[in-house]
Backbone bond lengths (Angstrom), bond angles and torsions (degrees), N, CA, C in turn:
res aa  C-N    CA-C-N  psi(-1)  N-CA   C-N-CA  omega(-1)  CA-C   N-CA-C  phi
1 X - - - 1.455 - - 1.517 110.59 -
2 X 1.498 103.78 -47.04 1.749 99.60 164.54 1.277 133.77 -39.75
3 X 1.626 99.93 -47.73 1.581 104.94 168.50 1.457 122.01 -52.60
4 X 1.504 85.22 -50.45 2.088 77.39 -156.95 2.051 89.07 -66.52
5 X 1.215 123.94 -67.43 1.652 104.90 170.89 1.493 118.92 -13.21
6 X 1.398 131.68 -55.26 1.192 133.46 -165.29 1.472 102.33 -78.70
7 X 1.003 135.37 -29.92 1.319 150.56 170.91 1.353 121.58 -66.48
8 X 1.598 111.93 -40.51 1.338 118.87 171.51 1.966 109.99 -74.65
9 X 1.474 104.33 -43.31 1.532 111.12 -169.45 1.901 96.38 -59.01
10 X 1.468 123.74 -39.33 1.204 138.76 -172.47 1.306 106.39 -62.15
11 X 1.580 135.74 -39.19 1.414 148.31 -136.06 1.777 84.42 -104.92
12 X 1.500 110.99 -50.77 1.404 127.20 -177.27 1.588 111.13 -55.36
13 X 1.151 110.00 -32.80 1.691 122.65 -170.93 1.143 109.21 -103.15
14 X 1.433 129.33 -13.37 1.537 123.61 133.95 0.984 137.93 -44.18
15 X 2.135 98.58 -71.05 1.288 79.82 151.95 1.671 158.08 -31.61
16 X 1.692 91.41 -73.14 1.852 92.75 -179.09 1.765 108.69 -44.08
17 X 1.279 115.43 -55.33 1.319 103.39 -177.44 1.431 125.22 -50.53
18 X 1.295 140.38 -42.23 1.168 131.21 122.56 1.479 148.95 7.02
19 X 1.309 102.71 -59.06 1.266 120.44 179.99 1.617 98.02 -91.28
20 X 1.269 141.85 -12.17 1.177 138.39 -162.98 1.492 89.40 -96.39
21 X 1.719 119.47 -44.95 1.747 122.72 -173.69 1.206 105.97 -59.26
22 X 1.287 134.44 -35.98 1.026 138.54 -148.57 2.011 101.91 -106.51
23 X 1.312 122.63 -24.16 1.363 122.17 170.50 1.591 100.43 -84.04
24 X 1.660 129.26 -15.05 1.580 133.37 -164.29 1.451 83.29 -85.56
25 X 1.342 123.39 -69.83 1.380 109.00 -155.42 2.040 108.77 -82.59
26 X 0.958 111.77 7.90 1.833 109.22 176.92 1.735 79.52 -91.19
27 X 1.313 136.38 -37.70 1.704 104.48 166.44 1.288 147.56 -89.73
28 X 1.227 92.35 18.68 1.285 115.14 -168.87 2.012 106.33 -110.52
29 X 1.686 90.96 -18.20 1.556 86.52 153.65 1.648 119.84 -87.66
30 X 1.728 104.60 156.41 1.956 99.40 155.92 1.386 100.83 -53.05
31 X 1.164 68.26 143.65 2.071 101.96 159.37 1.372 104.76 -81.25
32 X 1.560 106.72 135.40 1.807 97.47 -178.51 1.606 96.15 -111.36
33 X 1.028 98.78 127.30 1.435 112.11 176.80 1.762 121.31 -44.19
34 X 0.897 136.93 108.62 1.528 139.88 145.13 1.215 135.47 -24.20
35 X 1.356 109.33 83.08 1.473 108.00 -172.19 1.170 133.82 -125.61
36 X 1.197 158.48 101.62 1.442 150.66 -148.47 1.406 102.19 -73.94
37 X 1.490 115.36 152.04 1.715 120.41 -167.22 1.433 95.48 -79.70
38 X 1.263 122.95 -28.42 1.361 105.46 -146.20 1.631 95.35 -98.37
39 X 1.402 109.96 -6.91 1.078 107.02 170.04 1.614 126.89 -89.14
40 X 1.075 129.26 14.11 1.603 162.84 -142.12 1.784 80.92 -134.77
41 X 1.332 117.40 -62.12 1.859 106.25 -153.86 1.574 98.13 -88.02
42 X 2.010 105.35 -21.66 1.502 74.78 -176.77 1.536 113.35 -82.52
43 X 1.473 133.49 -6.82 1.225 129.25 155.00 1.683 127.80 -36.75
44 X 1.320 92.66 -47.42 1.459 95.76 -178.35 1.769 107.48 -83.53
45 X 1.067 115.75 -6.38 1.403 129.61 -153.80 1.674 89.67 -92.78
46 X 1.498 105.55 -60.76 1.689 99.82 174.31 1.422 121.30 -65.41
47 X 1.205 111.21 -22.42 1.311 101.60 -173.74 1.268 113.96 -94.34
48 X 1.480 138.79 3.35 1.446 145.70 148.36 1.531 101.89 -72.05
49 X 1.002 120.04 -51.09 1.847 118.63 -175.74 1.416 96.93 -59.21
50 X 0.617 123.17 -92.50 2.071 125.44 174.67 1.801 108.50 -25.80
51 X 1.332 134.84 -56.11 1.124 125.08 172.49 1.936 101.49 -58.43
52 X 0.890 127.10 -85.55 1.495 127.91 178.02 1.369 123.14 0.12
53 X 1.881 98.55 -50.30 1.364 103.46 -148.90 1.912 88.86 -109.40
54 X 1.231 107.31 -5.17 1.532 101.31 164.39 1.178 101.45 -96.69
55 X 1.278 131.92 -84.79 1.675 121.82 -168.26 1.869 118.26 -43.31
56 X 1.241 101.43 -50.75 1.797 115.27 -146.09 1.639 82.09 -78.99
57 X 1.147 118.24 -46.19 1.688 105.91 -152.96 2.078 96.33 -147.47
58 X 1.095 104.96 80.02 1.657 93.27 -173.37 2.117 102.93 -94.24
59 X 1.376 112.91 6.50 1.174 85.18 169.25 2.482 109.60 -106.45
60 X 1.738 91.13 37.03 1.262 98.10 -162.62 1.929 81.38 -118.49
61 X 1.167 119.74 -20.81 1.612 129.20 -165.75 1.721 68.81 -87.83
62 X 1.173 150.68 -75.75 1.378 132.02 -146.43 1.934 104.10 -78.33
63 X 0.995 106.86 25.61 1.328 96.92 158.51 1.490 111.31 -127.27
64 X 1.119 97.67 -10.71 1.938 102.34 -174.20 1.879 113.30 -92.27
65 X 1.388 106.19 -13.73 1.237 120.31 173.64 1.324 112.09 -146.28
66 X 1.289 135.17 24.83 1.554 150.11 171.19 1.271 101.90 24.19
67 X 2.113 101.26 53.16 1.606 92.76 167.44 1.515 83.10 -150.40
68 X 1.658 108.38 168.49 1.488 104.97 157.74 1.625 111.04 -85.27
69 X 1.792 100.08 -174.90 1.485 91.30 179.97 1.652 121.86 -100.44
70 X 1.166 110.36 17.52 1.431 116.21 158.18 2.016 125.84 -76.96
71 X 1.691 95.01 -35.71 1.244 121.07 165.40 1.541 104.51 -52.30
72 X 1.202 94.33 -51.34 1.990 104.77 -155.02 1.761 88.29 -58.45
73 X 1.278 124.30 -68.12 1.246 159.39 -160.62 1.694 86.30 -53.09
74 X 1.034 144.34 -82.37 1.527 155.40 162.72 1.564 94.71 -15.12
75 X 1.001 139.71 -89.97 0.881 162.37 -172.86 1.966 109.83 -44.11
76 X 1.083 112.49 -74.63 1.067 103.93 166.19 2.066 115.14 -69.12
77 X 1.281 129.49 14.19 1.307 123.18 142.96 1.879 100.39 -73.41
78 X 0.931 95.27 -66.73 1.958 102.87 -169.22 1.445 95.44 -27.54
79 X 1.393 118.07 -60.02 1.725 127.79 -130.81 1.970 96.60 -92.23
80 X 1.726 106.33 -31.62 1.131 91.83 -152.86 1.759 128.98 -78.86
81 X 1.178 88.95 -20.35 1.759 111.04 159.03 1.565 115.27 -34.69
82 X 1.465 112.44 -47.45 1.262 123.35 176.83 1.805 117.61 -81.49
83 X 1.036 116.72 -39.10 1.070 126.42 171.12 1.311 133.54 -52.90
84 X 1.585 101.34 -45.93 1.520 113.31 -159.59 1.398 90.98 -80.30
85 X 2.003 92.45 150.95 1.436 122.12 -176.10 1.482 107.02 -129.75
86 X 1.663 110.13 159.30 1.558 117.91 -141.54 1.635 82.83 -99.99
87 X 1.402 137.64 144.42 1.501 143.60 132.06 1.526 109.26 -20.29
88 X 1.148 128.77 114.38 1.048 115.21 132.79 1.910 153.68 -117.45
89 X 0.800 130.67 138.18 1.739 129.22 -161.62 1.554 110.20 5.53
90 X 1.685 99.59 -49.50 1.254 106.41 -168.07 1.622 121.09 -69.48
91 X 1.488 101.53 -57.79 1.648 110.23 160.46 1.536 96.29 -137.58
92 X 1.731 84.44 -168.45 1.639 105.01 -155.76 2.159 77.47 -112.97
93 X 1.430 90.74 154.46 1.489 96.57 164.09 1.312 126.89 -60.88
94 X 1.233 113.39 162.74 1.744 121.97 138.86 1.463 114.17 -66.40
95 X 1.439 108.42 120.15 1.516 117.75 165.81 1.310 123.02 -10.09
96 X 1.080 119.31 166.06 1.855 128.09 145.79 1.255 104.93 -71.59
97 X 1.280 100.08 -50.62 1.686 114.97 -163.02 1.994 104.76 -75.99
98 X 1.161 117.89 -31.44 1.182 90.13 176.28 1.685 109.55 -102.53
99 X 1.441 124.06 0.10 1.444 98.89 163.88 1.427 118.78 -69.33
100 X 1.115 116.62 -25.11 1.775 114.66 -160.75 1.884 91.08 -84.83
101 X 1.566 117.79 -40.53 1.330 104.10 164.46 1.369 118.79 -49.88
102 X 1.193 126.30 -41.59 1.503 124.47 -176.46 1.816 101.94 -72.87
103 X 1.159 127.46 -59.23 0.877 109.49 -179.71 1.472 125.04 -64.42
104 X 1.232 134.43 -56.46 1.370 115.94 149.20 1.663 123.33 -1.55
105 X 1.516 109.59 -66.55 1.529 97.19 -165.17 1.774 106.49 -76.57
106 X 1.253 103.61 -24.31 1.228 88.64 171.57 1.561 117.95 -65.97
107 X 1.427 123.60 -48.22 1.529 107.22 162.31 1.367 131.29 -49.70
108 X 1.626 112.58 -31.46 2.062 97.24 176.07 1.389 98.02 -73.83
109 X 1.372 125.14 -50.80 1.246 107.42 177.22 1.515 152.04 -80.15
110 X 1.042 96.41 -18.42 1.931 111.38 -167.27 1.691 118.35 83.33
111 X 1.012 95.40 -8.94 1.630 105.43 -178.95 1.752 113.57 -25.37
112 X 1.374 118.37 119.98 1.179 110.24 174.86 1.726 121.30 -60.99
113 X 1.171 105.50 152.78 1.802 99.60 -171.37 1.535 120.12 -61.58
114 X 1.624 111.94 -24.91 1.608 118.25 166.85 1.501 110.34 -46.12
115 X 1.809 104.68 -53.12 1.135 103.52 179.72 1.533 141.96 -31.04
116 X 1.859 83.83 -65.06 1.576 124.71 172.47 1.856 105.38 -47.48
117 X 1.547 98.15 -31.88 1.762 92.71 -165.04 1.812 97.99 -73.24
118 X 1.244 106.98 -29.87 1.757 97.75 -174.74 1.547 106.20 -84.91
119 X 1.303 128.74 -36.71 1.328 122.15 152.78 1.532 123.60 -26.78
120 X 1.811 119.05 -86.41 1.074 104.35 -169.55 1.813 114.94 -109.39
121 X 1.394 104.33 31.09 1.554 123.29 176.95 1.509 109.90 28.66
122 X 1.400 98.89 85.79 2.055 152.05 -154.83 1.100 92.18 -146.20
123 X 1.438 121.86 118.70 1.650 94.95 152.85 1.540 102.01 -90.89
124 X 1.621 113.72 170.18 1.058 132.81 -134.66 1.446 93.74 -100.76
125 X 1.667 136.04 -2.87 1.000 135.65 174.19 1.608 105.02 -78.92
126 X 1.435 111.13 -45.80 1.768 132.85 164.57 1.799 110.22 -34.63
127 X 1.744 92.40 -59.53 1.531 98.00 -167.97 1.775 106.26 -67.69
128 X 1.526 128.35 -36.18 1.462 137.51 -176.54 1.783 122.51 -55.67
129 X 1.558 90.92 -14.63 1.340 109.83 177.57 1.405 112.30 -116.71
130 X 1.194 116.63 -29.86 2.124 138.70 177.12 1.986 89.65 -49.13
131 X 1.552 93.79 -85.99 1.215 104.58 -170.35 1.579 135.14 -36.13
132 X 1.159 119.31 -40.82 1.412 130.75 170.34 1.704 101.19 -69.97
133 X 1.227 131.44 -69.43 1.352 104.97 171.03 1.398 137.71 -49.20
134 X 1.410 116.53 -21.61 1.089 118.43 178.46 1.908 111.71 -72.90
135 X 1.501 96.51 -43.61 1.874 89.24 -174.00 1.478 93.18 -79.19
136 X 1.457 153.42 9.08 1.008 136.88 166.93 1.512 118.71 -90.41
137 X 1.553 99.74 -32.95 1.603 95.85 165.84 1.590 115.86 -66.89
138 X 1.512 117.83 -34.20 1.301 150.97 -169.88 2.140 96.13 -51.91
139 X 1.695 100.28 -56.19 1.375 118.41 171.26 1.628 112.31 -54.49
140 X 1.405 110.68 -63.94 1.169 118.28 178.18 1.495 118.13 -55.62
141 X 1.181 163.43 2.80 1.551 173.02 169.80 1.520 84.72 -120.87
142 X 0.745 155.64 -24.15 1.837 123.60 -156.84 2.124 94.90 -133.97
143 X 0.899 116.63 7.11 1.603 108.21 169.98 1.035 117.83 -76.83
144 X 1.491 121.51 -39.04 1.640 116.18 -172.66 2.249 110.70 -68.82
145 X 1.437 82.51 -28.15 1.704 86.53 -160.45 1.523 98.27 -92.33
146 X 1.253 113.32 -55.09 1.517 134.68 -158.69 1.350 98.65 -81.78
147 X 1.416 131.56 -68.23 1.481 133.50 -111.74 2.134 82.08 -129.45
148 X 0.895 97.33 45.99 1.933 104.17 -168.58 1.649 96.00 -89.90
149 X 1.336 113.24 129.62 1.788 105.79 150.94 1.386 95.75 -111.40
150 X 1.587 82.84 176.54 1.496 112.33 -156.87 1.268 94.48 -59.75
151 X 1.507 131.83 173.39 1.517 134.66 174.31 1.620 100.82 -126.08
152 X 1.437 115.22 -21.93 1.604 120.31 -177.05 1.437 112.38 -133.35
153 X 1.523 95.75 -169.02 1.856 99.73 169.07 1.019 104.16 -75.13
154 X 1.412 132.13 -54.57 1.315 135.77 -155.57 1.554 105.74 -54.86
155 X 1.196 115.46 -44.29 1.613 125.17 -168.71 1.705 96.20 -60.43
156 X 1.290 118.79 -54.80 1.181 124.30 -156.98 1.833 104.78 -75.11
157 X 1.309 116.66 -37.63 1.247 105.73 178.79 1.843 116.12 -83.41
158 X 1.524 104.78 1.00 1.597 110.10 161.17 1.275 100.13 -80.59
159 X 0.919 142.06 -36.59 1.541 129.27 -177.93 1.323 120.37 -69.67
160 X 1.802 107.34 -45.86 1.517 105.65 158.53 1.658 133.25 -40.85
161 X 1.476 81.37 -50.12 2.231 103.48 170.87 1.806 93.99 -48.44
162 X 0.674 116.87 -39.80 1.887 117.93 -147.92 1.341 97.69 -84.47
163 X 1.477 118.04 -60.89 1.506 129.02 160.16 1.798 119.26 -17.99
164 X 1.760 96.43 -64.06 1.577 120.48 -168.67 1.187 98.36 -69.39
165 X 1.351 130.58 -36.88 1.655 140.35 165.30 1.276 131.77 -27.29
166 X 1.417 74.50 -81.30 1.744 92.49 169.41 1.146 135.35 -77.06
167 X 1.554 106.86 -48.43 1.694 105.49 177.03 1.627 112.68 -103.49
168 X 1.342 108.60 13.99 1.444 93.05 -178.91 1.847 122.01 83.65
169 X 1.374 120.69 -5.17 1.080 138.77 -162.24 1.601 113.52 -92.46
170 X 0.872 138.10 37.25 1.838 130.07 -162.73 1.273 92.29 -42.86
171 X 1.276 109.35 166.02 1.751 154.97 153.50 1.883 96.81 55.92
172 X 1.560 107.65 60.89 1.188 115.55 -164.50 1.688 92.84 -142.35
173 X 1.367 136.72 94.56 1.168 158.97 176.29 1.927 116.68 -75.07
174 X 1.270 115.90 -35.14 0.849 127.89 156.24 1.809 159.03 -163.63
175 X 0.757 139.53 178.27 1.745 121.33 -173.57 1.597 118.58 -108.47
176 X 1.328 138.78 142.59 1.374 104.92 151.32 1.766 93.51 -133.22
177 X 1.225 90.43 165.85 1.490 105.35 -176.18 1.477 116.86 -79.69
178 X 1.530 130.58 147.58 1.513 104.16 -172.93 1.565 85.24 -122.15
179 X 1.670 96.39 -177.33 1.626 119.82 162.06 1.263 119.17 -140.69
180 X 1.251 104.08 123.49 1.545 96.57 171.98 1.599 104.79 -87.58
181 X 1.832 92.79 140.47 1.415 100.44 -174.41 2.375 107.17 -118.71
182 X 0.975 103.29 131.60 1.565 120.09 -164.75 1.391 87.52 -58.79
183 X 1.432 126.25 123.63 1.330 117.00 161.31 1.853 95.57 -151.24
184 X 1.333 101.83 170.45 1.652 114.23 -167.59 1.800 84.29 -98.77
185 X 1.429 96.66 132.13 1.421 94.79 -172.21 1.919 89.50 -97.07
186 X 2.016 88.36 162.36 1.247 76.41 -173.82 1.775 128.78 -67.14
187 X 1.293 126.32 -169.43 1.610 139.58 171.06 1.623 94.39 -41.39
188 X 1.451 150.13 131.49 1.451 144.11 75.16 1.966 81.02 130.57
189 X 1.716 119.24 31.50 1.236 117.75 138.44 0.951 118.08 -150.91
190 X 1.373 122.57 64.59 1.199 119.23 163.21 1.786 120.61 -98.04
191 X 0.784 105.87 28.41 2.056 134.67 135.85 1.415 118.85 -59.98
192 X 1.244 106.38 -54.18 1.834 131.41 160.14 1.169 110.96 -31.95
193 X 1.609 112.04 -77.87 1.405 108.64 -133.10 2.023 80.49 -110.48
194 X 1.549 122.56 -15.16 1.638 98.66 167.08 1.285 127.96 -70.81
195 X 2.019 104.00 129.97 1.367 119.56 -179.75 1.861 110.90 -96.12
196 X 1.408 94.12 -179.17 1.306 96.22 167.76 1.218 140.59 -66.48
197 X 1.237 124.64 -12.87 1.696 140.04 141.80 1.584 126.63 -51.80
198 X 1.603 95.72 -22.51 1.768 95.01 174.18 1.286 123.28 94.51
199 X 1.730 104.76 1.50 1.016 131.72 -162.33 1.980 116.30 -110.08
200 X 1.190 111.51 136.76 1.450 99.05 178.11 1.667 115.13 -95.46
């Protein structure tokens, strides 16, 4: 009975020692970083779209982000402080530079985030969470200068003046931009809901 005990405690102390050589040298290798492929191409992926559309064709960058690239550049100085995210072991971030591109196009356009994911290869669970921080940092840098309402009358009827100025428009304080969005209008009014685009 001694034996086979002594035999078992022996079999056991193979083991562990074993298992100890074998956990010594897995740390004694690098760690290889964790990285998704597609997150590797969409790096290179934004940064050909952005080189292209600044050098090759920059009045095609002001339609894809309804800015020039001095704007873009301005803007992502302001924004990117807030934005930027740290590497970690596992993967490397998303840019500064390409969230505020992503978010950007999603504001000129409306583009749904599926979209956005084959565009700048994000998946779209990434971008649903990207985007809201980004126009909030985006808010935060641009309220005091940019994003100001009036504080008086006076302020507000210069804006009216500016309005009547330029576009010809009196007693018009401010603009917002719209979208028309594709939807199946409901059963027996779609009289209702057709616009001038043709669109419901």
């Amino acid at each position: 009975m001694d034996d086979e005990l002594n035999k078992s405690i022996l079999m056991l102390c193979f083991g562990a020692a074993a298992m100890q050589a074998l956990l010594e040298e897995e740390s004694r290798k690098p760690r290889r970083l964790w990285r998704r492929r597609e997150r590797h191409e969409e790096e290179r992926f934004y940064e050909m779209v952005f080189k292209e559309l600044r050098i090759e064709k920059p009045r095609l960058k002001e339609h894809f982000w309804l800015m020039n690239a001095t704007t873009f550049e301005h803007l992502l100085g302001l924004v990117g402080p807030l934005i930027t995210k740290k590497d970690t072991l596992m993967r490397s971030a998303i840019s500064a530079k390409c969230r505020l591109m992503l978010t950007l196009r999603y504001l000129a356009t409306g583009e749904k985030f599926r979209a956005l994911q084959r565009t700048f290869r994000v998946p779209h669970t990434t971008i649903s969470k990207l985007v809201p921080e980004v126009c909030a940092a985006l808010y935060r840098v641009l309220k005091d200068d940019y994003i100001k309402f009036p504080s008086d009358e006076s302020e507000w009827k210069q804006i009216s003046d500016g309005f009547n100025t330029i576009l010809n428009f009196p007693n018009c304080i401010g603009a917002i931009d719209g979208r028309h969005v594709v939807m199946v209008a409901p059963a027996s009014t779609e009289r209702i809901y057709h616009n001038y685009k043709t669109l419901f």
